[in-house]
Each structure stands twice: as structure tokens, then as C-alpha cells.
Biopython code that builds the backbone (N, CA, C, O; Angstrom):
import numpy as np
from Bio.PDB.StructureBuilder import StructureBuilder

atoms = [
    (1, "UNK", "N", (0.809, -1.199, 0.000)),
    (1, "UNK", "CA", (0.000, 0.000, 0.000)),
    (1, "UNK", "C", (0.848, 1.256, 0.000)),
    (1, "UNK", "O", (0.532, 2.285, -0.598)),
    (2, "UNK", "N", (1.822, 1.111, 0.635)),
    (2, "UNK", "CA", (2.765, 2.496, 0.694)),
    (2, "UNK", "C", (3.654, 2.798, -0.314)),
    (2, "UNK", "O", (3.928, 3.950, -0.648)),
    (3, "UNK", "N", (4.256, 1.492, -0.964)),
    (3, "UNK", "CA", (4.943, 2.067, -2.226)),
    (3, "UNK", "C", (3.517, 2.715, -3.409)),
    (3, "UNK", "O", (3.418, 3.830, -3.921)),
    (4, "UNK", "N", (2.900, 1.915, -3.488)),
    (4, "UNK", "CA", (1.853, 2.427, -4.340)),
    (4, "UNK", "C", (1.033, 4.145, -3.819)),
    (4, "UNK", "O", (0.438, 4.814, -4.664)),
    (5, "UNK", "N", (1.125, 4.480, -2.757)),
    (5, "UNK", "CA", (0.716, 5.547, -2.536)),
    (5, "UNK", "C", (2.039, 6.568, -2.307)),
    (5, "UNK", "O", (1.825, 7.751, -2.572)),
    (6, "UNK", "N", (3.005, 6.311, -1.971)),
    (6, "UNK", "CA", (4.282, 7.234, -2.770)),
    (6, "UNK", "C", (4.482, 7.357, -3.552)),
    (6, "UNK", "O", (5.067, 8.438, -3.610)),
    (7, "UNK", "N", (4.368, 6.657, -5.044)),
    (7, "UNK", "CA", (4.103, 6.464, -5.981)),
    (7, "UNK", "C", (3.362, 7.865, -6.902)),
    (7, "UNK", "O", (3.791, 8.715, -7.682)),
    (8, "UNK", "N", (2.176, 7.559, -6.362)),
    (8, "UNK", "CA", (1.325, 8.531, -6.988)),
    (8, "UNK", "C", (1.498, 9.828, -6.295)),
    (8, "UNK", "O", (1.479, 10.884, -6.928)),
    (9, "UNK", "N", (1.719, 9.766, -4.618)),
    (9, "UNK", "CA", (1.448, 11.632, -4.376)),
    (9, "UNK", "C", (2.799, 12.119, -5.344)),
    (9, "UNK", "O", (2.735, 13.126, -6.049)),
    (10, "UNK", "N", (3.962, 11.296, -5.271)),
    (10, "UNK", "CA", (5.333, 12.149, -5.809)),
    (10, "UNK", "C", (5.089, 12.332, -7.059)),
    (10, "UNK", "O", (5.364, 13.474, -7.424)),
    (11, "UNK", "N", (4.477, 11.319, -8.254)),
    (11, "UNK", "CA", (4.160, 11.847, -9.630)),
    (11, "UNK", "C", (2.871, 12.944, -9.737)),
    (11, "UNK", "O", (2.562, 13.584, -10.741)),
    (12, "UNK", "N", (2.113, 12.981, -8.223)),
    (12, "UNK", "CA", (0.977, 14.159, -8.484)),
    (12, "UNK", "C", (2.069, 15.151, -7.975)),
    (12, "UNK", "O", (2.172, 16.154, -8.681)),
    (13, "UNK", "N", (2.736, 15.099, -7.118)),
    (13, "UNK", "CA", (3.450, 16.510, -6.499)),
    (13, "UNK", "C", (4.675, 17.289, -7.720)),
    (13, "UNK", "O", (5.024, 18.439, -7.986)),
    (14, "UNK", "N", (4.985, 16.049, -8.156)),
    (14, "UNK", "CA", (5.953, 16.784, -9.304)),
    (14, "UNK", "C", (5.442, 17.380, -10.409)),
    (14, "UNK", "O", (5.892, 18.375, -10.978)),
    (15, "UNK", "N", (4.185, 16.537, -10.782)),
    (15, "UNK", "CA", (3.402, 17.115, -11.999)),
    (15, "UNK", "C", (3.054, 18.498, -11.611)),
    (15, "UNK", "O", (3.267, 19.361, -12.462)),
    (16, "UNK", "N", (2.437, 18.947, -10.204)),
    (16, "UNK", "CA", (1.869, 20.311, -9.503)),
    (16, "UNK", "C", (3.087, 21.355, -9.601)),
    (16, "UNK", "O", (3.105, 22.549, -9.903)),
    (17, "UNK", "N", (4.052, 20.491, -9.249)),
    (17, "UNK", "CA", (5.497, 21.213, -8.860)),
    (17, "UNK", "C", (6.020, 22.313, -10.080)),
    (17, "UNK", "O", (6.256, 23.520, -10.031)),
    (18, "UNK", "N", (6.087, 21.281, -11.229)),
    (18, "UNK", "CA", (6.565, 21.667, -12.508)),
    (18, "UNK", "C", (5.716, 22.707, -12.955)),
    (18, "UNK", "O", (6.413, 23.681, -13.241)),
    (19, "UNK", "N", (4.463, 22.930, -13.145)),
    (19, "UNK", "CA", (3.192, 23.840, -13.668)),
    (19, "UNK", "C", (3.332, 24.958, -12.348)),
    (19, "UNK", "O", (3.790, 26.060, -12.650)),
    (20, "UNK", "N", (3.051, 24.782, -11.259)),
    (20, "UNK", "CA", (3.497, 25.986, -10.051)),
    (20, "UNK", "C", (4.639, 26.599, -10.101)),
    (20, "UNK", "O", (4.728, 27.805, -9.869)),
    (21, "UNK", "N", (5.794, 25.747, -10.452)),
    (21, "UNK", "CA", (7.267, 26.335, -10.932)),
    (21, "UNK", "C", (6.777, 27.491, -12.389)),
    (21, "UNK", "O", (6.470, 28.653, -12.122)),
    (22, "UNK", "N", (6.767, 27.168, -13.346)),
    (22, "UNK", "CA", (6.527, 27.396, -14.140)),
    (22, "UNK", "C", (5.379, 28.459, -14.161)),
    (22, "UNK", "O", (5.328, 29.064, -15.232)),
    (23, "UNK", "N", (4.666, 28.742, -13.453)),
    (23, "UNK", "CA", (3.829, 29.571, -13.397)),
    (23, "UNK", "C", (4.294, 31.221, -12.805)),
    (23, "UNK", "O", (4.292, 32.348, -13.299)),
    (24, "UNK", "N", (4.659, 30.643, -11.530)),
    (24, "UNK", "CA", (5.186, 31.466, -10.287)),
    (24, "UNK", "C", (6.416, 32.446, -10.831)),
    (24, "UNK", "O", (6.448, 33.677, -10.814)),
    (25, "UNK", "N", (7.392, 31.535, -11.307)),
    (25, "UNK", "CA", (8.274, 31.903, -11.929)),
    (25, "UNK", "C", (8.221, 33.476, -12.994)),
    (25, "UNK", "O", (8.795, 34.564, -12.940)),
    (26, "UNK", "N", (7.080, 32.767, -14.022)),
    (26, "UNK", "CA", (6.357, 33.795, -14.886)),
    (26, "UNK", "C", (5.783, 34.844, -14.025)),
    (26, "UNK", "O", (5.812, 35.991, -14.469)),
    (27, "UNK", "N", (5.282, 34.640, -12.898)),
    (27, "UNK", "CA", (4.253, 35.844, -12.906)),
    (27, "UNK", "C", (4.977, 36.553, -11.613)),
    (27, "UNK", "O", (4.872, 37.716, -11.221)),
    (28, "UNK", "N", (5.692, 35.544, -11.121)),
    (28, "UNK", "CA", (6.903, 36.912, -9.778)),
    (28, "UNK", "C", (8.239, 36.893, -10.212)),
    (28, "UNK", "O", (9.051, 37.347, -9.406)),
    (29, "UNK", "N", (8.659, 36.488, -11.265)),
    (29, "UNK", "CA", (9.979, 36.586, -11.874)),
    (29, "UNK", "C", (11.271, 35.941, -10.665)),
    (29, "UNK", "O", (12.410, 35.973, -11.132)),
    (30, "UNK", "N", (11.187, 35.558, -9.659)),
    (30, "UNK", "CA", (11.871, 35.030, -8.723)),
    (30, "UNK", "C", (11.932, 33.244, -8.505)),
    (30, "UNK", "O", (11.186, 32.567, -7.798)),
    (31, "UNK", "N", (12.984, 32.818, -9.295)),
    (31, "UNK", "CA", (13.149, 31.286, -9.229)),
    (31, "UNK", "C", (12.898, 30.768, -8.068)),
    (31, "UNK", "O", (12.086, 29.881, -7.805)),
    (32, "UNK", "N", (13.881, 31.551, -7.094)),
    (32, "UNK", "CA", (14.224, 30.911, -6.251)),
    (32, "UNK", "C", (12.704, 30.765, -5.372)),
    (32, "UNK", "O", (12.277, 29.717, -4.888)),
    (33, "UNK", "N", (12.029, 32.133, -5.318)),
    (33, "UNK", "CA", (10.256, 31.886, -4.714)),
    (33, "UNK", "C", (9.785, 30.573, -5.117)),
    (33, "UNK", "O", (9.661, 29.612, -4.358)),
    (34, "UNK", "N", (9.499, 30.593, -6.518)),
    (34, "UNK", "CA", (8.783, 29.259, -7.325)),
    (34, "UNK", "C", (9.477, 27.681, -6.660)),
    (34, "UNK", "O", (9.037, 26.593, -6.288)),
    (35, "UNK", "N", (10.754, 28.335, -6.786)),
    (35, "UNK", "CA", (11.584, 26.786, -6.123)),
    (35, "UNK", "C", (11.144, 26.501, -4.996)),
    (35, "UNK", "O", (10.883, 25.320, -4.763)),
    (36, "UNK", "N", (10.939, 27.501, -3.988)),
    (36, "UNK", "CA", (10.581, 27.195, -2.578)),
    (36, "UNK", "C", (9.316, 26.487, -2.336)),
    (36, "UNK", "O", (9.248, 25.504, -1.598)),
    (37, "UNK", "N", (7.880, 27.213, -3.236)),
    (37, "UNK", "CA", (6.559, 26.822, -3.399)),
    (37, "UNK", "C", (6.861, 25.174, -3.884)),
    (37, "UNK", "O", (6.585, 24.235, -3.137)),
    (38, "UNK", "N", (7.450, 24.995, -5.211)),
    (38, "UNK", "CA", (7.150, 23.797, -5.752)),
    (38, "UNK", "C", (7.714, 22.720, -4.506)),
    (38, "UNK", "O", (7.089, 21.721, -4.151)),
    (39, "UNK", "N", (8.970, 23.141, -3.963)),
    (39, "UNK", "CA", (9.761, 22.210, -3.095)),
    (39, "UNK", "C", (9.111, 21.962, -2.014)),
    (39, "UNK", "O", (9.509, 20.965, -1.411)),
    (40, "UNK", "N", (7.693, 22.883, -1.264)),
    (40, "UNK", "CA", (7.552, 22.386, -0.305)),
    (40, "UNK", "C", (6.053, 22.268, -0.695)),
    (40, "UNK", "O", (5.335, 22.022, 0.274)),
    (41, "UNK", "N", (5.235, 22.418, -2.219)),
    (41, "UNK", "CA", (4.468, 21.264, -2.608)),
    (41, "UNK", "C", (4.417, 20.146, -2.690)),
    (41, "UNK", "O", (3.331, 19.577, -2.580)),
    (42, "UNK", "N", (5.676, 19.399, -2.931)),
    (42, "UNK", "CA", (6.124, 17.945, -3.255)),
    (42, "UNK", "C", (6.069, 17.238, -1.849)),
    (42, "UNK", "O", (5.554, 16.150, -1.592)),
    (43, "UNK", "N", (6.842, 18.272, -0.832)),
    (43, "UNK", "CA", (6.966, 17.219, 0.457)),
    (43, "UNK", "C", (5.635, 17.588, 1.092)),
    (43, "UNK", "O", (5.427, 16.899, 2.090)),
    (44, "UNK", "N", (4.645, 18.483, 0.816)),
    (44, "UNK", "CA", (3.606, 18.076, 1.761)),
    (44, "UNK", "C", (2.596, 17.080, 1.042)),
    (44, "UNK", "O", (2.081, 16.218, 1.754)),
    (45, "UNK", "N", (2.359, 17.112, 0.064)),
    (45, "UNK", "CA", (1.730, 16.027, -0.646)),
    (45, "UNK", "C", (2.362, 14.650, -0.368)),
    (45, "UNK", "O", (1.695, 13.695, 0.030)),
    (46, "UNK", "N", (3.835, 14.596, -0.625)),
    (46, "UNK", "CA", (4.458, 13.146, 0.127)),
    (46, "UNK", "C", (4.134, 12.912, 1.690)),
    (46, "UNK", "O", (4.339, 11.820, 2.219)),
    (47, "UNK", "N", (3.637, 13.966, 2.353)),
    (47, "UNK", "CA", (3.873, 13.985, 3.793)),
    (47, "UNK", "C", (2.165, 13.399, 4.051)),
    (47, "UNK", "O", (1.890, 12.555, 4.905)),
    (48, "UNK", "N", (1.171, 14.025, 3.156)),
    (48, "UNK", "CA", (0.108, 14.209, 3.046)),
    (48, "UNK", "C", (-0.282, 12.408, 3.028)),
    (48, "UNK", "O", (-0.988, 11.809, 3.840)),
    (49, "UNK", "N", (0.430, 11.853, 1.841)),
    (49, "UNK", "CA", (0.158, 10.623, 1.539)),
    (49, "UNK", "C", (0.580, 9.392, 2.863)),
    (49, "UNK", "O", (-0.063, 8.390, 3.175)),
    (50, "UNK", "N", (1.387, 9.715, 3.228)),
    (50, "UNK", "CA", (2.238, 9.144, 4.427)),
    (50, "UNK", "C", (1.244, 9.206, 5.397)),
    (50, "UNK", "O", (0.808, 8.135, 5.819)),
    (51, "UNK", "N", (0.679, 10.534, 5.953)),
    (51, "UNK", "CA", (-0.709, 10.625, 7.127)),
    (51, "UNK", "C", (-1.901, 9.677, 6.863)),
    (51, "UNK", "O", (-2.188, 8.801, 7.678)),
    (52, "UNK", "N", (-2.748, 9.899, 5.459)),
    (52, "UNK", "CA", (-3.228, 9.215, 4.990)),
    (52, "UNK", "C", (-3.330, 8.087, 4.934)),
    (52, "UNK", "O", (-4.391, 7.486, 5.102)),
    (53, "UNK", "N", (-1.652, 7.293, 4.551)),
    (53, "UNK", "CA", (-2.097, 5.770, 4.401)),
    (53, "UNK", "C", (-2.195, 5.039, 6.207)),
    (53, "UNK", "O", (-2.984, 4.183, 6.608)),
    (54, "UNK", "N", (-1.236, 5.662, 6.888)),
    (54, "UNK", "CA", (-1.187, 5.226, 8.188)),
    (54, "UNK", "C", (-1.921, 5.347, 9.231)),
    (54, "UNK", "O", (-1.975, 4.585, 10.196)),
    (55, "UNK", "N", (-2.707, 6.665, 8.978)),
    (55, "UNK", "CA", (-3.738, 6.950, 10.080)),
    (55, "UNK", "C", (-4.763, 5.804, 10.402)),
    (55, "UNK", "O", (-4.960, 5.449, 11.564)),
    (56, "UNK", "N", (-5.547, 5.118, 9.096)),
    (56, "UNK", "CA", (-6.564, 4.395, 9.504)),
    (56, "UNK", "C", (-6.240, 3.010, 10.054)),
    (56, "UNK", "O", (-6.938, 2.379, 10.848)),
    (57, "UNK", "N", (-4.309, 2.370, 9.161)),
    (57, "UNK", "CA", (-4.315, 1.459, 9.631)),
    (57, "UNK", "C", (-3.931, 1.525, 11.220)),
    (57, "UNK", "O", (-4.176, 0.533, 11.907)),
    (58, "UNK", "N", (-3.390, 2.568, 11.756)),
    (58, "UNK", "CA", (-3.061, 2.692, 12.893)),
    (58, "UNK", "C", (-4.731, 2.828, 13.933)),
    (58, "UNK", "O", (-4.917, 2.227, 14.992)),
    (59, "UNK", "N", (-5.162, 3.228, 13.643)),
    (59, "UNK", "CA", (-6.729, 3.619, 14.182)),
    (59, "UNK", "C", (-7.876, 2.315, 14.342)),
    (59, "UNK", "O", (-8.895, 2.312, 15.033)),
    (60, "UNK", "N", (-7.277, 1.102, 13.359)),
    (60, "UNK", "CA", (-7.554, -0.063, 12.717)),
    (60, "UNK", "C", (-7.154, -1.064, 14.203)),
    (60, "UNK", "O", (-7.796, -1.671, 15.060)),
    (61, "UNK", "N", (-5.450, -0.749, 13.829)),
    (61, "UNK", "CA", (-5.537, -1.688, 15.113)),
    (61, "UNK", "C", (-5.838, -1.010, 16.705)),
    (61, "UNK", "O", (-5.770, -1.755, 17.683)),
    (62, "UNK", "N", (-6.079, 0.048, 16.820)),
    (62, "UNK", "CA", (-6.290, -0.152, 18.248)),
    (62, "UNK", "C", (-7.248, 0.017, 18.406)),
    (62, "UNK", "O", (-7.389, 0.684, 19.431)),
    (63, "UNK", "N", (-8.604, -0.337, 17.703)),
    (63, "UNK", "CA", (-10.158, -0.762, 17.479)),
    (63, "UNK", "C", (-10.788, 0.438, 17.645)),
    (63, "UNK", "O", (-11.548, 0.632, 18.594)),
    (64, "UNK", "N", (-10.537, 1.297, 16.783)),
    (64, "UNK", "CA", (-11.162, 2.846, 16.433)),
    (64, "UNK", "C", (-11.529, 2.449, 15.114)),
    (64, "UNK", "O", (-10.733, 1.893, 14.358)),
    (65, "UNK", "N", (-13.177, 2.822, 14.696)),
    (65, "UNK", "CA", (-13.705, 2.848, 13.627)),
    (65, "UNK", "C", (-12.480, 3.881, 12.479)),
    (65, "UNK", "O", (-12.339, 5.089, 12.670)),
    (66, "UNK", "N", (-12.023, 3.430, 11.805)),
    (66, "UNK", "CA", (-11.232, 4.404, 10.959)),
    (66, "UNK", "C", (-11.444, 5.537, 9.943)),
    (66, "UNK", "O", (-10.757, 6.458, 9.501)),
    (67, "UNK", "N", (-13.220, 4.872, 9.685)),
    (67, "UNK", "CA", (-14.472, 5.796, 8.598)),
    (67, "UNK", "C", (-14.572, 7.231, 9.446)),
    (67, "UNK", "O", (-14.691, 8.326, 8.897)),
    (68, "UNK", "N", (-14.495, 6.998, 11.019)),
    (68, "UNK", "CA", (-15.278, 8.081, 11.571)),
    (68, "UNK", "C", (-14.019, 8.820, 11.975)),
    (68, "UNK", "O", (-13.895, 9.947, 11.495)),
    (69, "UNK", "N", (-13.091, 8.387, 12.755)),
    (69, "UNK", "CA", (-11.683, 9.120, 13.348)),
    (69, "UNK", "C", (-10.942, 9.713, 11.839)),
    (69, "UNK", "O", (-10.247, 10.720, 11.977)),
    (70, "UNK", "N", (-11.059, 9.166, 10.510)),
    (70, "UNK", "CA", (-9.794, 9.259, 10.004)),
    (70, "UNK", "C", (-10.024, 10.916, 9.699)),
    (70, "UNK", "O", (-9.181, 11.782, 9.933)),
    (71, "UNK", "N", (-11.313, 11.133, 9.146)),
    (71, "UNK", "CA", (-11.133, 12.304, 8.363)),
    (71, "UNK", "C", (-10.762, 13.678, 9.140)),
    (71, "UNK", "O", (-10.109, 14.506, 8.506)),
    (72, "UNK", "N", (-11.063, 13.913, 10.207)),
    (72, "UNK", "CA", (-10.819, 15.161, 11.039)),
    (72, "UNK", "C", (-9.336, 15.563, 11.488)),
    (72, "UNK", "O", (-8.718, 16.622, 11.593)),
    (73, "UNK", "N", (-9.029, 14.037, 11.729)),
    (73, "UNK", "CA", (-7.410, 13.879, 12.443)),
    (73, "UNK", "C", (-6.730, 14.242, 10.833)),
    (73, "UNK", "O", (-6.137, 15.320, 10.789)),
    (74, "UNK", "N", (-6.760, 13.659, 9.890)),
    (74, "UNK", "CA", (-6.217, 13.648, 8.561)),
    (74, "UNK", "C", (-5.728, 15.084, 8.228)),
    (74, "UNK", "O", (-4.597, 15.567, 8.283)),
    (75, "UNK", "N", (-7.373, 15.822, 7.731)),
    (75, "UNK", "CA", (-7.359, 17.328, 7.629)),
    (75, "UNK", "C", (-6.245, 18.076, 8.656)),
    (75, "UNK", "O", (-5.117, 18.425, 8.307)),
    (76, "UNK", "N", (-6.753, 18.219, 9.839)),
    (76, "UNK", "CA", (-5.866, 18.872, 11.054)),
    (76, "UNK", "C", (-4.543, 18.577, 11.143)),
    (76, "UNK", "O", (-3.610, 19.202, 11.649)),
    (77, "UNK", "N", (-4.610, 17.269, 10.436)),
    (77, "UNK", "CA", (-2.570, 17.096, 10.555)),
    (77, "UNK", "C", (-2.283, 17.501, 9.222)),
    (77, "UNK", "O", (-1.073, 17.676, 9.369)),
    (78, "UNK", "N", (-2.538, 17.829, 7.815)),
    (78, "UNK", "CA", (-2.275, 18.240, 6.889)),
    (78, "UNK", "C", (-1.904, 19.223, 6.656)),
    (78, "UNK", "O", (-0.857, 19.452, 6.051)),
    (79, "UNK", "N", (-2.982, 20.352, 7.249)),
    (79, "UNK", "CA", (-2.436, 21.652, 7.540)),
    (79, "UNK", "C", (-1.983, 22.252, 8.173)),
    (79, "UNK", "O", (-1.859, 23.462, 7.985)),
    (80, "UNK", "N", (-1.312, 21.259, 9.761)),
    (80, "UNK", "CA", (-0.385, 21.824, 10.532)),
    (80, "UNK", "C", (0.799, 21.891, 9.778)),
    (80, "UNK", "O", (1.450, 22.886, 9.458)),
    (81, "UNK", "N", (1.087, 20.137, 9.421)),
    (81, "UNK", "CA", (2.479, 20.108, 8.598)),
    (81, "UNK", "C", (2.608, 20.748, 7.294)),
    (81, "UNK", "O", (3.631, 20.813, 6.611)),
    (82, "UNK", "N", (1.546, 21.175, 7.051)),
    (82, "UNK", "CA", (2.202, 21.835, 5.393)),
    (82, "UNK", "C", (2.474, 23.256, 5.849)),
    (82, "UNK", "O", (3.299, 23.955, 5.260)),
    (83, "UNK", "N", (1.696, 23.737, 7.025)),
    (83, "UNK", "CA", (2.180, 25.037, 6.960)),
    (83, "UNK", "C", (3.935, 24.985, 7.803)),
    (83, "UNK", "O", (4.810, 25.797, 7.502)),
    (84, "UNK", "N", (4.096, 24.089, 8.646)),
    (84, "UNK", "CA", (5.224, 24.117, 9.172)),
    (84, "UNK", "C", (6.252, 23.595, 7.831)),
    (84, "UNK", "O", (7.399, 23.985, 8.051)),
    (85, "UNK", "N", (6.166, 22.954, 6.736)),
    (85, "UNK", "CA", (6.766, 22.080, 6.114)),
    (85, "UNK", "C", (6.862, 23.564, 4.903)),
    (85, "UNK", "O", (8.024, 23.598, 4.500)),
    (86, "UNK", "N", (6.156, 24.536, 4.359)),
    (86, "UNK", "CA", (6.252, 25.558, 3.672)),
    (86, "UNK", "C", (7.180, 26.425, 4.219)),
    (86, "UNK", "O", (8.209, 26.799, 3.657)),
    (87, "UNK", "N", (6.658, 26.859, 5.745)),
    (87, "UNK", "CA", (7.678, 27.808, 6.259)),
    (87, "UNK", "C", (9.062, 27.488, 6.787)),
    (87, "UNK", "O", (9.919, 28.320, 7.082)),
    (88, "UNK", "N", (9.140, 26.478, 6.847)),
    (88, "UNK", "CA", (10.758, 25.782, 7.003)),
    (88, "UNK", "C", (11.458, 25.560, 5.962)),
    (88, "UNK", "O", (12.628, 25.351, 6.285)),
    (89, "UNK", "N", (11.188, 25.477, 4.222)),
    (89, "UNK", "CA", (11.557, 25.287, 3.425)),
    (89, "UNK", "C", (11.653, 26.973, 2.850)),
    (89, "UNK", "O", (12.596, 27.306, 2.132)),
    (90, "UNK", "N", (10.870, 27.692, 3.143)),
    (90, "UNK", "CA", (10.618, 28.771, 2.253)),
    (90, "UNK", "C", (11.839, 29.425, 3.568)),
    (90, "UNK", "O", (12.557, 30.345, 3.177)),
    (91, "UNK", "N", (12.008, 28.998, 4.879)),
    (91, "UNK", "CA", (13.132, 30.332, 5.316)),
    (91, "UNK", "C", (14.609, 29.318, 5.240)),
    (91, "UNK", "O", (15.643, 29.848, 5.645)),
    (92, "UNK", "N", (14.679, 27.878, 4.722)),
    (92, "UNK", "CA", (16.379, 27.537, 3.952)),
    (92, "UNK", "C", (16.717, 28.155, 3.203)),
    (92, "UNK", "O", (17.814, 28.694, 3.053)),
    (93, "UNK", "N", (15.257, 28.188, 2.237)),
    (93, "UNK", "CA", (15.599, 28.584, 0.673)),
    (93, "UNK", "C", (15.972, 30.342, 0.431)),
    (93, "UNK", "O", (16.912, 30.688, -0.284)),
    (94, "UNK", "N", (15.317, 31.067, 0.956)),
    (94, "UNK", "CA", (14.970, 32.278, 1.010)),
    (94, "UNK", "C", (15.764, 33.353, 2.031)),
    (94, "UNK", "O", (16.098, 34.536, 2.099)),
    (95, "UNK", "N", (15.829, 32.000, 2.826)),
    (95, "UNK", "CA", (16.489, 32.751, 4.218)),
    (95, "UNK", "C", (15.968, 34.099, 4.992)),
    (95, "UNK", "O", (16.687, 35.057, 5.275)),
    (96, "UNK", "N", (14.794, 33.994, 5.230)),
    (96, "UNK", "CA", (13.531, 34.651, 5.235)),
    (96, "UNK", "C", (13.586, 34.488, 7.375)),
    (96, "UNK", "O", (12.657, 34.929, 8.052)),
]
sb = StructureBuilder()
sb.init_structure("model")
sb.init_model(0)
sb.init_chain("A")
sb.init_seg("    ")
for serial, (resi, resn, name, xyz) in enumerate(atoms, 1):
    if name == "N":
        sb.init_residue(resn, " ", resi, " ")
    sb.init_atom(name, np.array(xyz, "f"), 0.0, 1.0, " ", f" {name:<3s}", serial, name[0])
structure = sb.get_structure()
């Protein structure tokens, strides 16, 4: 289950990466910005997929319905770590 779901977030995160690069780039003229966005698109989507596959089996075994716990815990950890996982990448890169 986990190679197959690394799999896909990293070919969805790179596909996002490349078009957000490419976009950002164009419209704030600053690589290194676009680099930061795309770089810490990729790892929260990898990070994203990682929460995802483990939450329910973890929730699974210690006899928590996984339909009802997964989705709230999922969301709430997504957007803690992407915002910590953006702003830690955007002040290496940027030095911000």
C-alpha cells in the first residue's frame, strides 16, 4: 500500500510542482520563490500521503472505527504540517 501511494502523491506533487514552478516563476519573476513553493508542494503532498495511508491502519488496530476518526485527524494534521513544512523550506531557501 505504501509504495503504491508514494508512488502517486510524488508523480501528483511533481506534476503540480513543474506547472506551479513554471507559473510562479512567470508571474513573480523570482526562481528561487517558485523553487521554494514547488519544493515544499512535493513534500507536503508526500507527507500528506504518508498521514493518509497510516492513520486508519493505525486507528484499525487499536479498534477505532477508521471511517469516523480518520477524516478530522487527517485534515488537522495536513495543515499543521504543510504550513510548518512551507515555512521551514521557504526560510532555507529564502532565508527569510
Amino acid at each position: 500500500r505504501l509504495v503504491k501511494e508514494m508512488f502517486l502523491a510524488l508523480l501528483n506533487g511533481f506534476l503540480l510542482a513543474v506547472v506551479l514552478l513554471f507559473f510562479t516563476w512567470v508571474w513573480k519573476g523570482a526562481f528561487v520563490t517558485a523553487l521554494a513553493i514547488s519544493i515544499s508542494l512535493v513534500t507536503v503532498i508526500v507527507v500528506a500521503g504518508i498521514i493518509g495511508t497510516f492513520t486508519p491502519l493505525f486507528l484499525h488496530k487499536r479498534g477505532i472505527d477508521p471511517a469516523i476518526a480518520t477524516g478530522p485527524f487527517i485534515t488537522t494534521s495536513n495543515d499543521i504540517f504543510g504550513i510548518l513544512i512551507y515555512f521551514t523550506i521557504a526560510k532555507l531557501l529564502l532565508g527569510i
